[in-house]
mmCIF file of the N, C-alpha and C atoms, coordinates in Angstrom:
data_MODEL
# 
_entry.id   MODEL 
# 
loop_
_atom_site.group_PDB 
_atom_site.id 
_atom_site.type_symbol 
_atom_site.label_atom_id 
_atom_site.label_alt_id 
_atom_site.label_comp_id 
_atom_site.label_asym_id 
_atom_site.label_entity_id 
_atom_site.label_seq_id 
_atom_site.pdbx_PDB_ins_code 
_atom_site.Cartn_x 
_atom_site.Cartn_y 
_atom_site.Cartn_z 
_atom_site.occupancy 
_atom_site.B_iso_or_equiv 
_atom_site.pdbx_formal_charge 
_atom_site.auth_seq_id 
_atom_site.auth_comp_id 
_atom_site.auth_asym_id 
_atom_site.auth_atom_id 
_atom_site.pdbx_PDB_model_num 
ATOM 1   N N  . UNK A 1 1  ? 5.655  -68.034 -49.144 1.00 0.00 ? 1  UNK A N  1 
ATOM 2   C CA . UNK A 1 1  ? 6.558  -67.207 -49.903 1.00 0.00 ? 1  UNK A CA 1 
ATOM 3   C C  . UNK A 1 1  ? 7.988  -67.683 -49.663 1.00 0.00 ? 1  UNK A C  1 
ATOM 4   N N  . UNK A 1 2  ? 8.730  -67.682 -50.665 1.00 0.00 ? 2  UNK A N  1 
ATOM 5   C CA . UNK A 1 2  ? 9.879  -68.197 -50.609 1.00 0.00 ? 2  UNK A CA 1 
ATOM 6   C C  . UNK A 1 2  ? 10.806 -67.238 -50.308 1.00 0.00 ? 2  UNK A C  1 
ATOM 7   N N  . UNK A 1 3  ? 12.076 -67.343 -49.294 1.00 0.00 ? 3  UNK A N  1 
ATOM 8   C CA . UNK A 1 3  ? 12.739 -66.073 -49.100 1.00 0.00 ? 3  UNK A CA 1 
ATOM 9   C C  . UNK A 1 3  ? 13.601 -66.001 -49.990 1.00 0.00 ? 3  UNK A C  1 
ATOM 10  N N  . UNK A 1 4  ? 14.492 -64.494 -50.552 1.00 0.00 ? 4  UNK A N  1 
ATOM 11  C CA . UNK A 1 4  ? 15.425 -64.308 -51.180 1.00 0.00 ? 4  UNK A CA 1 
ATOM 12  C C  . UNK A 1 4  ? 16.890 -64.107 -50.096 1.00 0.00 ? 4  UNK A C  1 
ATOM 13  N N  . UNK A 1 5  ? 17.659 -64.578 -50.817 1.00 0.00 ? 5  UNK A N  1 
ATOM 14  C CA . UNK A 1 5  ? 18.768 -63.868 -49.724 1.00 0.00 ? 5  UNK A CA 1 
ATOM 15  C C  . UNK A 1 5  ? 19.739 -63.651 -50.825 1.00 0.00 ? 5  UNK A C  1 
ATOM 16  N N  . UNK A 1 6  ? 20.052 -62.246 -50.042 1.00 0.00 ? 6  UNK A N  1 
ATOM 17  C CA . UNK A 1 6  ? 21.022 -61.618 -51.349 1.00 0.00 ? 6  UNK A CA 1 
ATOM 18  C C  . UNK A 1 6  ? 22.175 -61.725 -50.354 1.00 0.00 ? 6  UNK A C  1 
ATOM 19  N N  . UNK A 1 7  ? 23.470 -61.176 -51.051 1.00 0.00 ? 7  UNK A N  1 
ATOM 20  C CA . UNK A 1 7  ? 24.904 -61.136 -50.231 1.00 0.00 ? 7  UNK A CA 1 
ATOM 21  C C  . UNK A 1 7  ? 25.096 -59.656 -50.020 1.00 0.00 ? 7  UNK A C  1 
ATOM 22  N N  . UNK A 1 8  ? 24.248 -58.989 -48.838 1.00 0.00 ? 8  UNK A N  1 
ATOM 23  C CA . UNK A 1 8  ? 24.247 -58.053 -48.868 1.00 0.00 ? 8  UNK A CA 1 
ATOM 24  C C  . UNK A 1 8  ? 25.653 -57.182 -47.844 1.00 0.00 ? 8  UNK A C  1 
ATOM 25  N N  . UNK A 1 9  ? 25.951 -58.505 -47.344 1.00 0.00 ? 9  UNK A N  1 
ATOM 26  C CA . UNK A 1 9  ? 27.829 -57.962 -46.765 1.00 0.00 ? 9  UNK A CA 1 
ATOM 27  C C  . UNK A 1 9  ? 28.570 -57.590 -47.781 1.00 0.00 ? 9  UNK A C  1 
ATOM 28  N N  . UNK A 1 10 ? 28.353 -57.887 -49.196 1.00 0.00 ? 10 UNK A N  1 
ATOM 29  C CA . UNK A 1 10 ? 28.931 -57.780 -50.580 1.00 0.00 ? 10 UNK A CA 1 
ATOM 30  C C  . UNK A 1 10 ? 29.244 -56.719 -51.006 1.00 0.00 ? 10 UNK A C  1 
ATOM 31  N N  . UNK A 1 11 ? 27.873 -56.157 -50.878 1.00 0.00 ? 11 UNK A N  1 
ATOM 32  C CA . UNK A 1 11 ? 27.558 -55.028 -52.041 1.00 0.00 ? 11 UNK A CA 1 
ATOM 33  C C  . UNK A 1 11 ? 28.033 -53.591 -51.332 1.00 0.00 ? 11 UNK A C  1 
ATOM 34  N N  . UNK A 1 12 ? 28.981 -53.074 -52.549 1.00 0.00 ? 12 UNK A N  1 
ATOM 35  C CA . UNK A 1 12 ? 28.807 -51.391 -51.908 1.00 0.00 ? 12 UNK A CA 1 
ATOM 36  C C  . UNK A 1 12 ? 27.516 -50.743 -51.342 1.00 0.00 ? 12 UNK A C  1 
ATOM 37  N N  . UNK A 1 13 ? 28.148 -49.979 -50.549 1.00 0.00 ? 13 UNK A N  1 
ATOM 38  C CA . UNK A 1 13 ? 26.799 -48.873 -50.103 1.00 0.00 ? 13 UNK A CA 1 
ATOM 39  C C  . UNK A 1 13 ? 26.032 -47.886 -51.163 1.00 0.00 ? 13 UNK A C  1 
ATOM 40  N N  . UNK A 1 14 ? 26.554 -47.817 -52.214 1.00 0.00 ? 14 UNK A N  1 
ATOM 41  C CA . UNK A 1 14 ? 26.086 -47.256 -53.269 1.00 0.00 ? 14 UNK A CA 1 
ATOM 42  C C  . UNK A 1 14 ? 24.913 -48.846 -54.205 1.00 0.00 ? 14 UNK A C  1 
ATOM 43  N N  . UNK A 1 15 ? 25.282 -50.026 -54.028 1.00 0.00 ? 15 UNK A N  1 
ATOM 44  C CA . UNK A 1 15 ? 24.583 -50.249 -54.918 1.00 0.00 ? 15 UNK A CA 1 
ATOM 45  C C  . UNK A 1 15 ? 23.664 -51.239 -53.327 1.00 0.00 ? 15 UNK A C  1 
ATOM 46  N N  . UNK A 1 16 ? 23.356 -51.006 -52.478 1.00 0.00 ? 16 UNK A N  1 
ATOM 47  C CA . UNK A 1 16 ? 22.194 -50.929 -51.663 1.00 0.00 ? 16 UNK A CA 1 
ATOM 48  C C  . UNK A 1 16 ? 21.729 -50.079 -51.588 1.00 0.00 ? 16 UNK A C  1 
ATOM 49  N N  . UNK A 1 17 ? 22.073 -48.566 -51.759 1.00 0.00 ? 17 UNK A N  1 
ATOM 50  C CA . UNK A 1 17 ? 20.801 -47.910 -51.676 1.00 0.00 ? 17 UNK A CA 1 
ATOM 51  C C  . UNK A 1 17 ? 20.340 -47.951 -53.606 1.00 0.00 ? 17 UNK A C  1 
ATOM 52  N N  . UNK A 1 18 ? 20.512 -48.681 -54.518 1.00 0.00 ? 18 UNK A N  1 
ATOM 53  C CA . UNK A 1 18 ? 20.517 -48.660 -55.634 1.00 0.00 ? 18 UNK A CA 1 
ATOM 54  C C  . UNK A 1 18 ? 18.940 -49.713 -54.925 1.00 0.00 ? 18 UNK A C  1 
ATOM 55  N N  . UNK A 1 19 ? 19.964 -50.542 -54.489 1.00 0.00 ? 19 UNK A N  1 
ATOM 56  C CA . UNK A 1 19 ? 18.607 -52.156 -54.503 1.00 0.00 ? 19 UNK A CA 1 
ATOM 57  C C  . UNK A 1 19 ? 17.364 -51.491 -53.900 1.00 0.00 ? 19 UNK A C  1 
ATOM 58  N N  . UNK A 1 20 ? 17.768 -50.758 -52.785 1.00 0.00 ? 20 UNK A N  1 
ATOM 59  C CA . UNK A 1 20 ? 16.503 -50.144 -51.937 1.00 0.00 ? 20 UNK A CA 1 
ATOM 60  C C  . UNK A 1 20 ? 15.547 -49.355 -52.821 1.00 0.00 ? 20 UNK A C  1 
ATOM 61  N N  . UNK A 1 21 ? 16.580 -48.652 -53.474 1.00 0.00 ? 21 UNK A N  1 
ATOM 62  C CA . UNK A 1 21 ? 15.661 -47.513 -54.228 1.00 0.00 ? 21 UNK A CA 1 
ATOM 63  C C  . UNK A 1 21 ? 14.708 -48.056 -55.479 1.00 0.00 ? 21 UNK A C  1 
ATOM 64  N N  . UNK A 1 22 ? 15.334 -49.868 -55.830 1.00 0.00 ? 22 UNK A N  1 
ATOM 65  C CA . UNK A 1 22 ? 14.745 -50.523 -56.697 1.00 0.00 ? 22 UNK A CA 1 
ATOM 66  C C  . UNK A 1 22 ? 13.405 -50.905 -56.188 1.00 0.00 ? 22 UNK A C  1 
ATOM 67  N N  . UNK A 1 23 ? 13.630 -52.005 -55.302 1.00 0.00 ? 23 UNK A N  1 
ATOM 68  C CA . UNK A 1 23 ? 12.747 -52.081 -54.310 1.00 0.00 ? 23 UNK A CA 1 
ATOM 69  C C  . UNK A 1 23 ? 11.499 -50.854 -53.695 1.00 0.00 ? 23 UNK A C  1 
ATOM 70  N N  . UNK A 1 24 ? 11.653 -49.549 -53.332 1.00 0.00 ? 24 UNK A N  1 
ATOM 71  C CA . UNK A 1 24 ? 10.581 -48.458 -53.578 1.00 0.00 ? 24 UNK A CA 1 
ATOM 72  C C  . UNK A 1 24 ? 9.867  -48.819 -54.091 1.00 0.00 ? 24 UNK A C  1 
ATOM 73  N N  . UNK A 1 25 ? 10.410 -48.350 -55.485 1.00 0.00 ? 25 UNK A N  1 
ATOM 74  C CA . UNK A 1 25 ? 9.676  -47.653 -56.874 1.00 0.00 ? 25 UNK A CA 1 
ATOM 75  C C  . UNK A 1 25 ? 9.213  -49.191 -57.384 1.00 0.00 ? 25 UNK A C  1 
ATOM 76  N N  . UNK A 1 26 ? 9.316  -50.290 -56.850 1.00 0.00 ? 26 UNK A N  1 
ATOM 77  C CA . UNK A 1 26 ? 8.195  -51.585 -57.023 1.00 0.00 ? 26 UNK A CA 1 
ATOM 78  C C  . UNK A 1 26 ? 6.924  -51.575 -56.515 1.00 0.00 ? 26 UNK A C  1 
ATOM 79  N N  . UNK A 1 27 ? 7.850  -51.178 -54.890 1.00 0.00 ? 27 UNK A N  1 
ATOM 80  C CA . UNK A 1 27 ? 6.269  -51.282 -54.479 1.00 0.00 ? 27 UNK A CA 1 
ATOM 81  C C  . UNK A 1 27 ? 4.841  -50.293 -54.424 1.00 0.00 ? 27 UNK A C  1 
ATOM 82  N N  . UNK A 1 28 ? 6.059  -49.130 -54.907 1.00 0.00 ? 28 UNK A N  1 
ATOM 83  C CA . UNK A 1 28 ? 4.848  -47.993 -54.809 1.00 0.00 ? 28 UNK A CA 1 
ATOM 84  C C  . UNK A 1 28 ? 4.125  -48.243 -56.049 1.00 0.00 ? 28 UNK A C  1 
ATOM 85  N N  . UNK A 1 29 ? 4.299  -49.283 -56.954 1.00 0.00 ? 29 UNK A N  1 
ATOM 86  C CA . UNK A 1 29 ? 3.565  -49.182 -58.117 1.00 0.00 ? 29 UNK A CA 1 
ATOM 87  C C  . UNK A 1 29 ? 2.129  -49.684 -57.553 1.00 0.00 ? 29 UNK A C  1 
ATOM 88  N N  . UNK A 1 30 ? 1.620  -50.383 -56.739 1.00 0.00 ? 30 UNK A N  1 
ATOM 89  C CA . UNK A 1 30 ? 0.938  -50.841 -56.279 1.00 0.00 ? 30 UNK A CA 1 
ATOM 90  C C  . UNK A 1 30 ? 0.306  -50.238 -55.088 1.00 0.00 ? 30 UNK A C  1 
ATOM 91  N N  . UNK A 1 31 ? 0.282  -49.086 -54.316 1.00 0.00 ? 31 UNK A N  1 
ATOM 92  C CA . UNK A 1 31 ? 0.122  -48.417 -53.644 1.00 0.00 ? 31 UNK A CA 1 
ATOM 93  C C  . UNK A 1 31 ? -0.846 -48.756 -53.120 1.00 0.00 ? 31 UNK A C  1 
ATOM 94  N N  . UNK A 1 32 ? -2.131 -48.716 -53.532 1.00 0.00 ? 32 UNK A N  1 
ATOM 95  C CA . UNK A 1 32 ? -3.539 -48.557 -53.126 1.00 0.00 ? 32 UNK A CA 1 
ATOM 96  C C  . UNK A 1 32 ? -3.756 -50.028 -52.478 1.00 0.00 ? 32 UNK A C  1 
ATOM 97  N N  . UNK A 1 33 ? -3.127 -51.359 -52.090 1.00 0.00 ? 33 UNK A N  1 
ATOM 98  C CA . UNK A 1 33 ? -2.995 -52.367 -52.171 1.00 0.00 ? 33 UNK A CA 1 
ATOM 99  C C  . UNK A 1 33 ? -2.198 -52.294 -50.462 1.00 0.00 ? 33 UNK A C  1 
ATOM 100 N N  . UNK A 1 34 ? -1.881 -51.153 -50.551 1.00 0.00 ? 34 UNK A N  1 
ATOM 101 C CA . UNK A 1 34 ? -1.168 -50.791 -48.651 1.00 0.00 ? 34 UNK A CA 1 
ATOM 102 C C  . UNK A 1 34 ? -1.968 -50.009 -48.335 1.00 0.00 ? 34 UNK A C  1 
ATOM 103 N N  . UNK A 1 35 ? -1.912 -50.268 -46.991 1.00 0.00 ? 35 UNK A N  1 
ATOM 104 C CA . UNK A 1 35 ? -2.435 -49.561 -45.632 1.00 0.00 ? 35 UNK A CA 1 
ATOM 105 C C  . UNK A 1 35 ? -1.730 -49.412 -44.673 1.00 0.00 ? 35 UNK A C  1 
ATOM 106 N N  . UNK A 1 36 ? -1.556 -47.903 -44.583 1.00 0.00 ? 36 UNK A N  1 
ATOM 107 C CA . UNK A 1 36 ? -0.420 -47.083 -43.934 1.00 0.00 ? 36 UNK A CA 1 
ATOM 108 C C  . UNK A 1 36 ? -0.772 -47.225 -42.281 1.00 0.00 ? 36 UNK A C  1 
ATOM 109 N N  . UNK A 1 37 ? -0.349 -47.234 -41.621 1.00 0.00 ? 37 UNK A N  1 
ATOM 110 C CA . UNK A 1 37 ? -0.768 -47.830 -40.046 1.00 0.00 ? 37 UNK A CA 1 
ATOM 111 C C  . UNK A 1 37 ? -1.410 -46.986 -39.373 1.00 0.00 ? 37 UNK A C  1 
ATOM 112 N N  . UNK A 1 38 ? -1.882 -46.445 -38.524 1.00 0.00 ? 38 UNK A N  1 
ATOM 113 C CA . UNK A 1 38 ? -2.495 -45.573 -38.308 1.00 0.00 ? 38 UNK A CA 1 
ATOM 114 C C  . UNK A 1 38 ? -1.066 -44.561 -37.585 1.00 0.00 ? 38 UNK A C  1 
ATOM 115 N N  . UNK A 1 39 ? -0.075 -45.133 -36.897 1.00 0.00 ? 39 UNK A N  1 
ATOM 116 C CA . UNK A 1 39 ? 0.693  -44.038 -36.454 1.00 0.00 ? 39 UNK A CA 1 
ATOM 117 C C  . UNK A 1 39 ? 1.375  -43.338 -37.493 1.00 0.00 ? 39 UNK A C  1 
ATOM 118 N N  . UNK A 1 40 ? 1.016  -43.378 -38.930 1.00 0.00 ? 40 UNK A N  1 
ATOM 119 C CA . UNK A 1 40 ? 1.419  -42.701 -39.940 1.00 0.00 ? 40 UNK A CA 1 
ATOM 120 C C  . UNK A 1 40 ? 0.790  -41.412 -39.841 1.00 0.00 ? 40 UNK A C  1 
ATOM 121 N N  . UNK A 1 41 ? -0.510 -41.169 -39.592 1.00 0.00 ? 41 UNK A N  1 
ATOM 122 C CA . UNK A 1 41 ? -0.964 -40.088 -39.346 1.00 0.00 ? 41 UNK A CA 1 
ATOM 123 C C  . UNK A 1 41 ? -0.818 -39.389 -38.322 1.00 0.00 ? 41 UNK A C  1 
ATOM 124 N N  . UNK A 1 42 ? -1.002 -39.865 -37.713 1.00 0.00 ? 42 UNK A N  1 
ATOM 125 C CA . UNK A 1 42 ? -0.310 -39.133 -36.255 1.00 0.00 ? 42 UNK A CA 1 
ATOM 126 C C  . UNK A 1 42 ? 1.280  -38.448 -36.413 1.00 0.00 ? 42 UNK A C  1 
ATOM 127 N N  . UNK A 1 43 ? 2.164  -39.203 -36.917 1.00 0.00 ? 43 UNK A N  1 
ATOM 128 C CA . UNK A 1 43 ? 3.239  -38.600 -37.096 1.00 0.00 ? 43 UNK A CA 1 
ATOM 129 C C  . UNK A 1 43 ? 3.224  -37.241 -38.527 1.00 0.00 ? 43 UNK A C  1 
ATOM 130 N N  . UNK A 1 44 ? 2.272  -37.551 -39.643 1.00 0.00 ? 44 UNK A N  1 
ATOM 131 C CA . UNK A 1 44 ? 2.261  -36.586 -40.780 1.00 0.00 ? 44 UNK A CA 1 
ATOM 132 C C  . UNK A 1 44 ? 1.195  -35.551 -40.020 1.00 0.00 ? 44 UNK A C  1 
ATOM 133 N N  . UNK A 1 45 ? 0.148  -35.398 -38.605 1.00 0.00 ? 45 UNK A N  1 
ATOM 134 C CA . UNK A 1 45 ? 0.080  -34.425 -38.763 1.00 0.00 ? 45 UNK A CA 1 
ATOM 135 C C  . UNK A 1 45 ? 0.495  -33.143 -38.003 1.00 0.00 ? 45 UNK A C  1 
ATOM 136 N N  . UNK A 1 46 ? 1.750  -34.200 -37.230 1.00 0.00 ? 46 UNK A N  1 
ATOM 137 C CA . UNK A 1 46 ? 2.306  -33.379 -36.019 1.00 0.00 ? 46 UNK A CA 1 
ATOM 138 C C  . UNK A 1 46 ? 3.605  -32.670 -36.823 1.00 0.00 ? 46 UNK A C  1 
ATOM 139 N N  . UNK A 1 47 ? 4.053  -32.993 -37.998 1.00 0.00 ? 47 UNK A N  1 
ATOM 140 C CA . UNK A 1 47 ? 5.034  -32.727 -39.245 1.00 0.00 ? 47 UNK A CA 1 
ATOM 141 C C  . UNK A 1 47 ? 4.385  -31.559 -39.585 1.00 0.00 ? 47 UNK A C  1 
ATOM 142 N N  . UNK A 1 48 ? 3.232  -31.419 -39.986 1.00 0.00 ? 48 UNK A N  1 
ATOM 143 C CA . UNK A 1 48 ? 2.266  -30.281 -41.155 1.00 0.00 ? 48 UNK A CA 1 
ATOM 144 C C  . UNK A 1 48 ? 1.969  -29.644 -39.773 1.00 0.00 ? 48 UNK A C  1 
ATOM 145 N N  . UNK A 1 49 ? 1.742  -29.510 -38.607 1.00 0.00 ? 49 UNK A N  1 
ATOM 146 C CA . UNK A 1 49 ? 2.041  -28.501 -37.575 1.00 0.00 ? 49 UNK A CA 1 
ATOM 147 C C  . UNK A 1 49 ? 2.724  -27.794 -37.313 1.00 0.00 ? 49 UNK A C  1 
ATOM 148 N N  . UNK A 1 50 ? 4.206  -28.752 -37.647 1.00 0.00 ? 50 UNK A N  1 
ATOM 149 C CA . UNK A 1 50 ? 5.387  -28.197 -37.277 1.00 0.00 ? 50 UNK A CA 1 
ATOM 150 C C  . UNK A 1 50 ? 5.960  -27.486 -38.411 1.00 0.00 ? 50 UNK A C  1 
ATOM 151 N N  . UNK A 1 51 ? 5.645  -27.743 -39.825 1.00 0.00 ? 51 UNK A N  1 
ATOM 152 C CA . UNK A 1 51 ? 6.064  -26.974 -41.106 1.00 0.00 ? 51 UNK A CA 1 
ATOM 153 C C  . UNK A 1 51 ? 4.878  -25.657 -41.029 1.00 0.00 ? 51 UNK A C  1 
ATOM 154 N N  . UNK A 1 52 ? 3.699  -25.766 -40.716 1.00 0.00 ? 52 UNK A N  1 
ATOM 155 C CA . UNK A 1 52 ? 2.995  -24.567 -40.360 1.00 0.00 ? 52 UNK A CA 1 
ATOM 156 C C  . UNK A 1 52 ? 3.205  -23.580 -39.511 1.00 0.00 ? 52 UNK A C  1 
ATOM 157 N N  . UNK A 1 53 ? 4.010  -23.726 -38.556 1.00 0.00 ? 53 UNK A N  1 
ATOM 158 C CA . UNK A 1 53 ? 4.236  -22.484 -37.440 1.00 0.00 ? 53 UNK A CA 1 
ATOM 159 C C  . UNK A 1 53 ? 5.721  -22.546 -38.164 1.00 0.00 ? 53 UNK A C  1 
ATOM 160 N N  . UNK A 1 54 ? 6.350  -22.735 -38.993 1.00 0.00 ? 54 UNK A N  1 
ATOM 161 C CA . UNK A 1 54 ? 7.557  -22.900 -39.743 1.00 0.00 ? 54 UNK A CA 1 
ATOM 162 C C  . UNK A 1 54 ? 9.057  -23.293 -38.381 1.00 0.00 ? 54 UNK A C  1 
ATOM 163 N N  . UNK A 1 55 ? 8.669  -24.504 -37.957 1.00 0.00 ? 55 UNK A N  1 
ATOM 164 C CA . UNK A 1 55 ? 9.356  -25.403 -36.767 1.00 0.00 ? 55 UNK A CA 1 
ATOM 165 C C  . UNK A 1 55 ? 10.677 -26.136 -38.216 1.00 0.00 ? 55 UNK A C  1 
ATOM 166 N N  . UNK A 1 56 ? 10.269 -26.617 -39.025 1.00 0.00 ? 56 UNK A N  1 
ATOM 167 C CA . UNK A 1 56 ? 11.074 -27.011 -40.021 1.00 0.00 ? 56 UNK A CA 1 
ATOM 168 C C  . UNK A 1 56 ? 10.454 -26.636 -41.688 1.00 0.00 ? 56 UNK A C  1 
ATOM 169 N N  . UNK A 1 57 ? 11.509 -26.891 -42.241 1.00 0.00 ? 57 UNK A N  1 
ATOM 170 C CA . UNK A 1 57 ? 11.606 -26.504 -43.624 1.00 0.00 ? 57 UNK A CA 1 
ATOM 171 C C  . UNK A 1 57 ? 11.206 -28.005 -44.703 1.00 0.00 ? 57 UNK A C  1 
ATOM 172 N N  . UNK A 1 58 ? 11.415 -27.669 -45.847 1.00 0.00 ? 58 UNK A N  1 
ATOM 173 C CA . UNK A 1 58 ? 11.260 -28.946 -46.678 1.00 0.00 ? 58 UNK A CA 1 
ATOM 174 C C  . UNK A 1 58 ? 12.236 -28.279 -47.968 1.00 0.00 ? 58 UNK A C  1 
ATOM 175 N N  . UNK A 1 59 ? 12.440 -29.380 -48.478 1.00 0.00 ? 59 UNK A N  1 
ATOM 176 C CA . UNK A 1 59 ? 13.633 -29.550 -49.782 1.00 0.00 ? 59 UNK A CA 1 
ATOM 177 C C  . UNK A 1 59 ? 13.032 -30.233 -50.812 1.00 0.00 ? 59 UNK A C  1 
ATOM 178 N N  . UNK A 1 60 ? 13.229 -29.701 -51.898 1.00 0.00 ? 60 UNK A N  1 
ATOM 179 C CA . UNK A 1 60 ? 12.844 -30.880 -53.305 1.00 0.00 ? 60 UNK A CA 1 
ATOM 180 C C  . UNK A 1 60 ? 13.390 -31.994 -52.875 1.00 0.00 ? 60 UNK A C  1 
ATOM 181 N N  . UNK A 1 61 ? 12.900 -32.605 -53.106 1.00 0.00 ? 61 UNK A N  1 
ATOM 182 C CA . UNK A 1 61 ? 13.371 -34.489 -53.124 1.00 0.00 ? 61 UNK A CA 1 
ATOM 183 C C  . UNK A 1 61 ? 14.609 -34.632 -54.227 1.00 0.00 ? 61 UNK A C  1 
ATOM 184 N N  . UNK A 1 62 ? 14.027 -34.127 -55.218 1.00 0.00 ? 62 UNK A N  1 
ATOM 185 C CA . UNK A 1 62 ? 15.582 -34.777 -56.042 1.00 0.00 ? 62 UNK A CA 1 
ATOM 186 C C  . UNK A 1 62 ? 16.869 -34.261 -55.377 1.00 0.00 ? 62 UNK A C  1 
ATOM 187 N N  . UNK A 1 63 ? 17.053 -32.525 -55.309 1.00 0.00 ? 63 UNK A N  1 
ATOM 188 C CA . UNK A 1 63 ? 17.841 -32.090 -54.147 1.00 0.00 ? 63 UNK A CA 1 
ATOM 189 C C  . UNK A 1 63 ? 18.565 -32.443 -53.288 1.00 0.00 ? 63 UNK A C  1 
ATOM 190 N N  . UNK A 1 64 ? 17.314 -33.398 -52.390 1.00 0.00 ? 64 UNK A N  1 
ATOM 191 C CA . UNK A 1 64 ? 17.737 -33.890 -50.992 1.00 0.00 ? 64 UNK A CA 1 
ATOM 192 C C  . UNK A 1 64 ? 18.234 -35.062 -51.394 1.00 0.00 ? 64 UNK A C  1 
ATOM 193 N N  . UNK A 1 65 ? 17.942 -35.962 -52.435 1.00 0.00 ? 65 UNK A N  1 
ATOM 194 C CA . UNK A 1 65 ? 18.396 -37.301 -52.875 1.00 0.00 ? 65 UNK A CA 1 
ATOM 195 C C  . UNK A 1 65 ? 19.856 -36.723 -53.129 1.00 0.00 ? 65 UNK A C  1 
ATOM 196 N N  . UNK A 1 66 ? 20.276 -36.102 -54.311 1.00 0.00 ? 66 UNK A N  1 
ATOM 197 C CA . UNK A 1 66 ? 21.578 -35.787 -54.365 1.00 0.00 ? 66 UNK A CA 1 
ATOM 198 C C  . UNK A 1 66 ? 22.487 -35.348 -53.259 1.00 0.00 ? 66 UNK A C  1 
ATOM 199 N N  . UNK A 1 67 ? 21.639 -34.378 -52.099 1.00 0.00 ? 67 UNK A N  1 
ATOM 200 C CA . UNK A 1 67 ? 22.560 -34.047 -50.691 1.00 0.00 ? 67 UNK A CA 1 
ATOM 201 C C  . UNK A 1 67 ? 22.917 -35.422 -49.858 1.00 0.00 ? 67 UNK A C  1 
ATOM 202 N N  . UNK A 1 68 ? 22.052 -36.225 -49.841 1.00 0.00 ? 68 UNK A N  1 
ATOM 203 C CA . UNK A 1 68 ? 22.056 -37.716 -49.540 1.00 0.00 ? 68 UNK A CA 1 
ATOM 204 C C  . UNK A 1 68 ? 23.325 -38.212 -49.906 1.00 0.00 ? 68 UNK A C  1 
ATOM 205 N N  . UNK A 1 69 ? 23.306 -38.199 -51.319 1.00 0.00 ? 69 UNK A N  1 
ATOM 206 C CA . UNK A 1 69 ? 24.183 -39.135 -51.992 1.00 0.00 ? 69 UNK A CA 1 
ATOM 207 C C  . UNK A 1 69 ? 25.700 -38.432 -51.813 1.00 0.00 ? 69 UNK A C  1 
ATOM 208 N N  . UNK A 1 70 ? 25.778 -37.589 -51.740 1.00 0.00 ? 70 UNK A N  1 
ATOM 209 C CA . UNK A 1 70 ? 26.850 -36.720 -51.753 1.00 0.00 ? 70 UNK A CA 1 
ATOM 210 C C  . UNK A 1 70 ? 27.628 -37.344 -50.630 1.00 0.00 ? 70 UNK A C  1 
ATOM 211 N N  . UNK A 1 71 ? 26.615 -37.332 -49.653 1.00 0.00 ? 71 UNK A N  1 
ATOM 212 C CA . UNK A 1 71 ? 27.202 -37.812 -48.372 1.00 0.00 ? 71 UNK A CA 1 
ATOM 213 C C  . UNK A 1 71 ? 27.718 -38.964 -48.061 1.00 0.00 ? 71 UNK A C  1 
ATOM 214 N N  . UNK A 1 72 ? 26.974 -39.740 -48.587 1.00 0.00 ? 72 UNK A N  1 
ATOM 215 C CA . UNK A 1 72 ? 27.529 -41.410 -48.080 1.00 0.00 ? 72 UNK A CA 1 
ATOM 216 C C  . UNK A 1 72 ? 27.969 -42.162 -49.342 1.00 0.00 ? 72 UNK A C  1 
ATOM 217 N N  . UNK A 1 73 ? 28.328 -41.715 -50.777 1.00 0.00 ? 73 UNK A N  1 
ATOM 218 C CA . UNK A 1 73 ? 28.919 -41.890 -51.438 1.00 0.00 ? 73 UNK A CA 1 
ATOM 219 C C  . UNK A 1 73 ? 30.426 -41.795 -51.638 1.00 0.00 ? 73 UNK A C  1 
# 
């Protein structure tokens, strides 16, 4: 595989998380094609423990994307 190298000292912080967020929504098109490691589970089910005895909360994603952006924009 050939590497890419972008000029990523370049780019605003707005258009890296642009590239990142490009980058995602590529690879999740392909999903079933990954295999999540096993300490993925371990960490999602000590999360769904902790949202069950209500230890933490959860936010819509688009929401939290915009509270995100708010911030480091």
């Amino acid at each position: 595989m050939k590497r890419v190298d972008l000029p990523l000292s370049k780019l605003s912080l707005a258009q890296k998380l642009d590239l990142m967020e490009t980058l995602w929504m590529d690879l999740t098109q392909n999903e079933k094609q990954f295999e999540s490691p096993a300490w993925h589970e371990v960490i999602l089910k000590d999360r769904e423990k902790a949202f069950k005895a209500s230890r933490i909360i959860v936010s819509d994603w688009g929401k939290a994307k915009e509270r995100i952006r708010k911030k480091v924009l």
